[in-house]
N, C-alpha and C positions, 0 to 999 in steps of 0.2 A: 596470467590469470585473466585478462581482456581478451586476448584470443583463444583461452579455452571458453569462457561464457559466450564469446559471438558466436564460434563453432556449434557450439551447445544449443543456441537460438537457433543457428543455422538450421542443425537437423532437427527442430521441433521438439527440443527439449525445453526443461524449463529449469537454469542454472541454478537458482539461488534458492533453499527452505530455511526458515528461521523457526526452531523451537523455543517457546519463553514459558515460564513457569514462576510461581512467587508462592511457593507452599500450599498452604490451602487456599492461597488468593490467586489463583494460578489464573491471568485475564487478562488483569487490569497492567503489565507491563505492556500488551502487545495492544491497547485499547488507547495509553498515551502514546506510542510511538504511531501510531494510525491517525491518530487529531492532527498531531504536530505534520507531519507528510500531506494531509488532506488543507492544513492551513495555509503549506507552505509552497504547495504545488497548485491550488484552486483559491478561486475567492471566499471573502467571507459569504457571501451568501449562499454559492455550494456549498460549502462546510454545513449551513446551517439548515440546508435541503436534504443533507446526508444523514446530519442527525436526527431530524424528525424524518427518516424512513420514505423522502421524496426525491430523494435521488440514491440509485441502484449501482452496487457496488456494479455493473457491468457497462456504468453510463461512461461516456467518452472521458468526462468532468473527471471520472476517478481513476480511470483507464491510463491516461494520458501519461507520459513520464516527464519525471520532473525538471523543470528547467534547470539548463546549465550554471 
């Protein structure tokens, strides 16, 4: 599964989509699993740039993968 996803980066694809869904709350699973990743990858104060709309999902801060 590792060297299908590095192949897959290789040729400029993009391995991994995740669909989440909660009924008519259909959001809020993929809205904690984004906090938790953004907490656990950046600081608390990107975290707290991200939520008030001062740091861009395209900044390095959120870009970044996460440490080993």
């Amino acid at each position: 599964m590792k060297k299908l996803m590095d192949d897959m980066v290789a040729d400029g694809s993009t391995p991994w989509c995740v669909g989440i869904e909660s009924g008519a709350a259909t959001g809020w699973p993929a809205t904690d699993w984004m906090e938790e990743l953004m907490l656990r990858t950046t600081s608390p104060e990107n975290y707290d740039k991200w939520v008030a709309g001062e740091l861009k999902f395209a900044s390095p801060e959120v870009k970044r993968p996460p440490r080993p």
